[in-house]
Each structure stands twice: as structure tokens, then as C-alpha cells.
C-alpha positions as CSV (number, residue, x, y, z in Angstrom):
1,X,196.4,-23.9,-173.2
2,X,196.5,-24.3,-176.7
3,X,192.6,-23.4,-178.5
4,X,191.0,-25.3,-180.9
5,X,190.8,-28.5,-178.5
6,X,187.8,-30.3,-178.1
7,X,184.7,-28.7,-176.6
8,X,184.2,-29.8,-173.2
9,X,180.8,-32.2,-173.0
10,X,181.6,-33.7,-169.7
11,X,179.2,-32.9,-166.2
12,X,181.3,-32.2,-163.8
13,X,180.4,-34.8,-160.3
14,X,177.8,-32.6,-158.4
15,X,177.7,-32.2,-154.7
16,X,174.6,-34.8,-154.9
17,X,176.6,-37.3,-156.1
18,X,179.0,-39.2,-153.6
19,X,182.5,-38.6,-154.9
20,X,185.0,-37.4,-152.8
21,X,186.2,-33.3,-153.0
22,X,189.6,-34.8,-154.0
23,X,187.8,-36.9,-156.8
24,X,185.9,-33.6,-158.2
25,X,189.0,-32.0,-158.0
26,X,190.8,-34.3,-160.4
27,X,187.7,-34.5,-162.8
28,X,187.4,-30.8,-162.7
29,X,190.9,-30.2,-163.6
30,X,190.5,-32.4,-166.2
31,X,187.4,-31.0,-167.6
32,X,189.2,-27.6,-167.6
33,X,191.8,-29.6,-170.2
34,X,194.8,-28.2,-167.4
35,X,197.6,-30.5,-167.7
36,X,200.3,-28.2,-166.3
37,X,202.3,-30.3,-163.4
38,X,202.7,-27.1,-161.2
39,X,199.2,-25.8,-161.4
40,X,197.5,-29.1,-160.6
41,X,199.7,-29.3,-157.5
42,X,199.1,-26.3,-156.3
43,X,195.4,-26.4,-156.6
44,X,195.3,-30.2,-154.7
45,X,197.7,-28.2,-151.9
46,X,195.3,-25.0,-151.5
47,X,192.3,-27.8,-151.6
48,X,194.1,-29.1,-148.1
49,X,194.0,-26.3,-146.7
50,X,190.2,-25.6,-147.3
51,X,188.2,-25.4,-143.8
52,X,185.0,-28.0,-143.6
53,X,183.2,-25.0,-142.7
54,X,183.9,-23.5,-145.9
55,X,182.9,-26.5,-147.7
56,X,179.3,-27.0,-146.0
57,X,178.7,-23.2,-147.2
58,X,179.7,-23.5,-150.5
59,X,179.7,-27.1,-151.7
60,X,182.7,-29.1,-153.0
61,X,182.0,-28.4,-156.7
62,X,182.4,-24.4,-155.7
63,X,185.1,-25.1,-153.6
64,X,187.0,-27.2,-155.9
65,X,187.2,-24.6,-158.8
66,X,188.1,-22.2,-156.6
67,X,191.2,-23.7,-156.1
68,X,192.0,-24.3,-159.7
69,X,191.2,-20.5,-160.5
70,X,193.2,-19.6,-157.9
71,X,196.0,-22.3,-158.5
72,X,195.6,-20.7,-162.1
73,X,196.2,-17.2,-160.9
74,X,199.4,-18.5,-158.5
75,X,200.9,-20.4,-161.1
76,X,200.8,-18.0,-164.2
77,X,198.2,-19.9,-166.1
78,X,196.5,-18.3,-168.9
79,X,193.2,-19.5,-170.7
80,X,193.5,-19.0,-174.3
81,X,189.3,-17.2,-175.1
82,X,187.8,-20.6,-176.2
83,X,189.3,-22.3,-173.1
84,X,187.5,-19.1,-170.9
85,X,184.5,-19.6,-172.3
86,X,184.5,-23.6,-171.8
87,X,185.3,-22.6,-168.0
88,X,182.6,-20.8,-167.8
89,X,180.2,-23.3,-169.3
90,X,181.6,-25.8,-167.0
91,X,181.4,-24.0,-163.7
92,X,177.9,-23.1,-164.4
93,X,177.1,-26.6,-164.6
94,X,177.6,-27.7,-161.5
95,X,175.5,-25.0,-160.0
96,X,172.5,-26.5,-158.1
97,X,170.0,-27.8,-160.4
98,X,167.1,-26.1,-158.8
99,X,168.9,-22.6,-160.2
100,X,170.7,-24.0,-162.9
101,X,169.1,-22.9,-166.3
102,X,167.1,-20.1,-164.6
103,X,166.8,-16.3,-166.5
104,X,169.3,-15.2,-164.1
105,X,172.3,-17.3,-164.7
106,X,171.5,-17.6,-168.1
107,X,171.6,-13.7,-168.6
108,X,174.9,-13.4,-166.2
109,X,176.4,-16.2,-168.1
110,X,175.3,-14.5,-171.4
111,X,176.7,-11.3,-169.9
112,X,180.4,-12.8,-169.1
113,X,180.5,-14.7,-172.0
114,X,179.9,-11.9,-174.8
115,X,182.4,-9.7,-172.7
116,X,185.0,-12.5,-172.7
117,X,184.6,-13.1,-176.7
118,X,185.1,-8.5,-177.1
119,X,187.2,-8.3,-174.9
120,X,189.3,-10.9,-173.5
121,X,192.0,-10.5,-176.3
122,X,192.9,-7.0,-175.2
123,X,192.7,-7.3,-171.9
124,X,196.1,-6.8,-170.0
125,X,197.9,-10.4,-168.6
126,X,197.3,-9.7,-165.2
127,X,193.5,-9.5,-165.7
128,X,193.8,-12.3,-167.8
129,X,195.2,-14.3,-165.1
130,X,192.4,-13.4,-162.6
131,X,189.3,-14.0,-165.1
132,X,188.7,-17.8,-163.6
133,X,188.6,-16.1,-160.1
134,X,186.0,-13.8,-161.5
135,X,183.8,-16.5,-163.2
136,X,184.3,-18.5,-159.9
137,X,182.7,-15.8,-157.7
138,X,179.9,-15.2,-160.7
139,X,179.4,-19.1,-160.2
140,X,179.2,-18.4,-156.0
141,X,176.8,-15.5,-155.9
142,X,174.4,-17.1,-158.7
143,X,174.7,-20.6,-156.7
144,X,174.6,-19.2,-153.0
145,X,173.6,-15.6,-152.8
146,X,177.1,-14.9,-152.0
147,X,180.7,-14.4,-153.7
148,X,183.6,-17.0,-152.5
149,X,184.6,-14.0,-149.9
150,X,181.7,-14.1,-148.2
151,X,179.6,-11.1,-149.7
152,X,175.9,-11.1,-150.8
153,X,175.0,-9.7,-153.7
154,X,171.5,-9.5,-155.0
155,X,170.7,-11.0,-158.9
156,X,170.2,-6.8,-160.3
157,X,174.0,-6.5,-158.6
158,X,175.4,-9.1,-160.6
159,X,177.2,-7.2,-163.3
160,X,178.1,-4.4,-161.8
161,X,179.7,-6.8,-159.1
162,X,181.3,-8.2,-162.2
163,X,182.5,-4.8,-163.6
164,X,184.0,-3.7,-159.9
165,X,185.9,-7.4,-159.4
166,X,187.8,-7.0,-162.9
167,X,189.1,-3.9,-160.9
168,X,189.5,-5.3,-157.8
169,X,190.5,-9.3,-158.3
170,X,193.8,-8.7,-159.9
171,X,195.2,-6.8,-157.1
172,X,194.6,-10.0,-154.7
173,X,197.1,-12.5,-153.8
174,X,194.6,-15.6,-154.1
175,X,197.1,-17.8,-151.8
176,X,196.5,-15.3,-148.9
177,X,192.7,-17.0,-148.4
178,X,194.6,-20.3,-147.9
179,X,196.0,-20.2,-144.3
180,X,197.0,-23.7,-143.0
181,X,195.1,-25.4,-140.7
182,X,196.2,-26.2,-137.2
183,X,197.5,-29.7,-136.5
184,X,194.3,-30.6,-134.3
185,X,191.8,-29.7,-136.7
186,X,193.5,-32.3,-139.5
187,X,193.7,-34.8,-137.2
188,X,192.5,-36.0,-133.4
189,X,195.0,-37.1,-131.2
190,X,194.2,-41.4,-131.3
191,X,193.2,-42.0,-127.3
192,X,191.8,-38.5,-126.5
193,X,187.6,-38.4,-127.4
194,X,187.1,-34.6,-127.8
195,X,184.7,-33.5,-124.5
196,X,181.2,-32.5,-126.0
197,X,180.7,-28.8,-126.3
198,X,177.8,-27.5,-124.7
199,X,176.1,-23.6,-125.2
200,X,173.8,-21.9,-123.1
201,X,170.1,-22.4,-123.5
202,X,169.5,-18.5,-124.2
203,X,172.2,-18.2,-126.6
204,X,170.4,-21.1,-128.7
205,X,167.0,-19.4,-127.8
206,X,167.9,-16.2,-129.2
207,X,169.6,-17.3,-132.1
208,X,167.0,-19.7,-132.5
209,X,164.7,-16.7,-132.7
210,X,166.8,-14.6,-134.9
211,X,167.5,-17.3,-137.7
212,X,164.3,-19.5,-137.3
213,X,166.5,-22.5,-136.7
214,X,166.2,-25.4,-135.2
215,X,168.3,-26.1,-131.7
216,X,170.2,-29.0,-133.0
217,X,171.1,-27.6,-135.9
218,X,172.6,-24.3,-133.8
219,X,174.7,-25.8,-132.1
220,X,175.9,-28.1,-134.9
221,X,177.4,-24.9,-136.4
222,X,178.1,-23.3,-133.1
223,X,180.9,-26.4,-132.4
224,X,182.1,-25.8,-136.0
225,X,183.0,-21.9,-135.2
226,X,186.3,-20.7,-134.1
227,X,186.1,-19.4,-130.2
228,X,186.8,-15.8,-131.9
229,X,183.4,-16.1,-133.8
230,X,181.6,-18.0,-130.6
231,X,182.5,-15.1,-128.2
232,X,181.1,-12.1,-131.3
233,X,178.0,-14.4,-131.5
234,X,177.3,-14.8,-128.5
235,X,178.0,-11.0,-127.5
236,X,175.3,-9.9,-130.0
237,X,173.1,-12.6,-128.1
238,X,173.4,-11.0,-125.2
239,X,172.4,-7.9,-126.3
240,X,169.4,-9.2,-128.6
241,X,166.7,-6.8,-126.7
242,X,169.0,-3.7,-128.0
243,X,169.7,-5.3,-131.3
244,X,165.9,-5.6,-131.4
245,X,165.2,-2.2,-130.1
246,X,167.7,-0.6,-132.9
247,X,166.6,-2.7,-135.8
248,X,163.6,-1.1,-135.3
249,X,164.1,1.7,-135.6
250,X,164.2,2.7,-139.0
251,X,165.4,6.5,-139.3
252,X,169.5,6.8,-139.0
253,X,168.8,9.9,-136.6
254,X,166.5,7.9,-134.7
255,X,168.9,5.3,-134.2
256,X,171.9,7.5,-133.7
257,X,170.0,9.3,-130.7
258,X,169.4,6.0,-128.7
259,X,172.9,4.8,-129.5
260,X,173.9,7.5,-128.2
261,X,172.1,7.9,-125.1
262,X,172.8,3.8,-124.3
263,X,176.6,4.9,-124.6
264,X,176.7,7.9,-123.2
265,X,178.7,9.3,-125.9
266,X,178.5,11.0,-129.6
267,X,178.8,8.8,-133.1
268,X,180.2,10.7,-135.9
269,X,178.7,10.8,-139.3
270,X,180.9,7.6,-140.4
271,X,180.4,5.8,-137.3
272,X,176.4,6.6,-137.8
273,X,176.6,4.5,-141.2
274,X,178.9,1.5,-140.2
275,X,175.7,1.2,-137.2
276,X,173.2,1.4,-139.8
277,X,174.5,-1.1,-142.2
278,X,175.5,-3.7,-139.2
279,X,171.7,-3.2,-137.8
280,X,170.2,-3.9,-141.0
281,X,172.3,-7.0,-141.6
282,X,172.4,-8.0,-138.5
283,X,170.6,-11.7,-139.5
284,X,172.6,-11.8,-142.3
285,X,175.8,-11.7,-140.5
286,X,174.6,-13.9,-137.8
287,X,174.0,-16.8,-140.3
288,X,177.3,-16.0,-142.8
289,X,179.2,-16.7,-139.6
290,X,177.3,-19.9,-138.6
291,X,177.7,-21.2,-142.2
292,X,181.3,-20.3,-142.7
293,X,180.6,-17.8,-145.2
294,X,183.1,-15.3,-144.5
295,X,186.0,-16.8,-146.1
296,X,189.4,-14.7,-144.9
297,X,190.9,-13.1,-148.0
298,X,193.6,-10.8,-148.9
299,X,196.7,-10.3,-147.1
300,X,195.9,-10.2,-144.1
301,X,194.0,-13.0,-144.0
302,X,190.8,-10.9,-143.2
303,X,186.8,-11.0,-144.6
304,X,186.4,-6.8,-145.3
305,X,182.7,-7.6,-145.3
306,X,182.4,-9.1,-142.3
307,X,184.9,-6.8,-140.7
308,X,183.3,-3.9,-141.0
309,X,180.2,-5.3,-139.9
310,X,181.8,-6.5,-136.7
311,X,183.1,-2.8,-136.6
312,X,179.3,-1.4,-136.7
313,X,178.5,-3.9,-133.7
314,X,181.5,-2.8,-131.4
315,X,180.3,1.3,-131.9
316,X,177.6,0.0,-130.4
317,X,178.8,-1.8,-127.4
318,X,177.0,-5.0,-129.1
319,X,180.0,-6.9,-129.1
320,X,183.6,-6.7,-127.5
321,X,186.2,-5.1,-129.3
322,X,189.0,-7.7,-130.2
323,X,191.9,-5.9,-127.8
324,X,189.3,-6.0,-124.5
325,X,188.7,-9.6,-125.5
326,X,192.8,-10.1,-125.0
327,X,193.4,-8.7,-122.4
């Protein structure tokens, strides 16, 4: 961690090229200059236990420095301020080149960088320890419209999203998003060919109408999902003619009267807001879930975003709260 090291000049191995997440791990890692044993392991172990969902949504150069800011954070290691700002540079590079060099990332990147060099020095350890995280979800939202938790933040969002995550990252435990995967998704059993999965023709319809995607490539991320996130999807396609009637209706008291009256019972004030905000994001969530956005987090294991979204849908009877679906 020692400063005064060589710049870093390297490009870091793009998703457009064909090297191996493993490979950009290793190269990434050493483009960061991290040599420490322990914090290289720990970032090719929380690598294994990344979801292939998660890396179709955000690309193995994101998800690769992901798990060296979070091995970082685990492990106790600290970037000196020259060894930030080199981060930084880095990670930026191996954004997409369509959005790489735009006035947006330049001015976030600008932003980050003239806050790291007044006031990285006198920030408290802990925050220190979390800043990669930061610049990782920066990287994410500049990159894919969405930070590495799954939430979507517009460009004019960007720093105060960057303000409220100094507050908020260093009270995460980053190895909580890392839950290991079950045996059968690592490997097939040899002998056993996995039966095709099939989905109805109105649940590809309607989501077909929703996202303005193509069948195929529905139920490619359909067989990707979990059953959990099949059964929500498909509850909300069941009720598309309500989730059509509601979105549009664009006055809250408008919508909480024919809530209420397809219920049969009162929303409070709170439960009238969570509605709103899942109706307006409704094709927002719908596609997060089919990408693999919402990447669990915290510890619980949980996406708060998509949470209480999923909350807003089951006030209004869109989709099955989780203890009916257990029984």
C-alpha cells in the first residue's frame, strides 16, 4: 500500500475481450498493485460465489472489482490517496466504451477524485476501508444505470448517491452479498440432462408486452430466475390488466380509491406510497429481476430496493405475500 509507486498505465481486459472472469480478476488485482496474500484470496473466494445472473447484468470487469473492494473492506486493506485515485482511474476504464469519456463520468469521476485528494486524509479508517466499494458502485450506476445492489439512479443523482453511500457503505458487512451457491447450480449431476423448462404463452406475452422483448430472449432469463422470483413474476403477469389499470392512473388519491375498492379494504397513508412507487416502477422492476440486478446485500442477505417494491405489489394483491406462498 505503500504511495509513490508507479502510475498505473495498464487497460484493464474488457468484457469484449475473451478472457476468462478469473483472468480479469488476476489482472485487475494486479493493476490495483494489491499484493497482500489474504486479500487476493478472499477476493478469488467471493468471485466463486458470484451468481451467472449477476454477471450477465453487470459484466465481469464490474463484477471482478467488486470483489476486490469488497475483499479490501473484509480484509482490512487500506489505499494510501494516490493508490485511491489510481483505483478510480482504473475502474473507470473498463466502463463500456460507448459511455466511457462522456461529460457524465468525466464530471463524477472529477467529483470523486477532488473529494478523495481534500478529504481522504482525514477521513476516519472505517470509511477509508469502504471508499473502493464506493467508487465500485460510482463505476455500476455510470456503466449500467444501476449501483452493484441493484438500485437505479439517474446521472443528476450521482453525487448525492455518493454523499448518502459514504454514510451508509461503512455500516455494511460486504461478505453478507456473497451467499454460496447450491451444489447443483456449480455443477450438473454427469448422467442427468436437466428437463427443458417451459412457461406459459401469456406469461411471455405479457411480459413480452411490458419489456418490448423478444420471446426467446424471455424465457432465456426466465430459466435463469430462482422459482421465488418466477412465482412474483408471474403473479404480477397475471394481474397485468390491474397493473395496467393502476399505472394509469396518475393521481395517488385516484389510485388509492380503486385499490381500495379491488380489495375491499382501507390503505394507510404509508401503504398509499409503497403502491405508488411499485406502480411507477413496475417495468423497471420487472426487468431488474429478469437481469439479475437485485443483488442480495446486507445481513440478511436481502435487496431493500427490491423489497419494498415487492411490498408495494403484495398491498395490492398483485403478487402473493411470501408466507401464503409457504404454506
Amino acid at each position: 500500500m505503500a504511495s509513490g509507486r508507479q502510475p498505473v498505465t495498464s487497460t484493464p481486459e474488457t468484457d469484449n475481450q475473451s478472457a476468462s472472469l478469473g483472468n480479469i480478476l488476476s489482472s485487475s488485482l494486479d493493476m490495483f498493485r494489491i499484493e497482500d496474500a489474504q486479500t487476493r484470496k478472499k477476493a478469488v473466494e467471493f468471485l466463486g460465489n458470484v451468481s451467472l445472473a449477476t454477471v450477465n447484468a453487470y459484466g465481469k470487469w464490474l463484477t471482478a472489482i467488486k470483489a476486490v473492494a469488497d475483499a479490501c473492506t473484509v480484509t482490512g486493506y487500506t489505499f494510501s490517496q494516490s493508490d485511491l485515485c489510481d483505483f478510480l482511474t482504473v475502474a473507470a476504464k473498463g466502463m463500456d466504451s460507448k459511455r466511457a469519456g462522456t461529460k457524465a463520468v468525466n464530471d463524477a469521476t472529477f467529483h470523486i477524485y477532488m473529494d478523495v485528494m481534500e478529504n481522504y486524509q482525514k477521513a476516519d479508517e472505517k470509511l477509508k476501508l469502504h471508499f473502493p466499494r464506493i467508487i465500485v458502485d460510482v463505476i455500476s450506476i455510470l456503466d449500467k444505470g444501476v449501483d452493484t445492489r441493484g438500485e437505479a439512479v439517474g446521472v443528476y443523482g450521482i453525487e448525492r448517491y455518493y454523499q448518502e453511500r459514504k454514510a451508509s457503505a461503512p455500516a455494511e458487512d460486504p461478505a453478507a452479498s456473497y451467499v454460496a451457491r447450491p451444489v447443483q447450480e456449480i455443477k450438473q449431476r454427469p448422467g442427468q440432462p436437466q428437463a427443458p423448462i417451459t412457461f406459459s404463452e401469456e406469461l411471455i406475452e405479457n411480459l413480452s408486452q411490458i419489456t418490448g422483448r423478444q420471446p426467446k430472449d424471455l424465457e432465456l432469463s426466465l430459466a435463469n430466475l430462482q422459482a421465488a422470483d418466477v412465482k412474483k413474476i408471474t403473479d404480477l403477469s397475471v394481474n397485468y390488466k390491474r397493473l395496467q389499470k393502476y399505472s394509469k392512473l396518475t393521481k395517488p388519491e385516484a389510485l388509492k380509491k380503486e385499490v381500495e375498492k379491488d380489495l375491499g379494504r382501507k390503505l394507510s397513508d404509508n401503504q398509499l406510497q409503497h403502491a405508488v412507487n411499485s406502480i411507477r416502477k413496475a417495468k423497471v422492476y420487472i426487468e431488474n429481476v429478469l437481469d439479475g440486478k437485485f443483488v442480495p446485500h446486507g445481513t440478511h442477505g436481502i435487496n431493500h430496493v427490491k423489497h419494498n417494491l415487492e411490498y408495494g405489489y403484495q398491498l395490492m394483491g398483485l403478487i402473493e405475500p411470501r408466507k401464503r406462498r409457504q404454506s
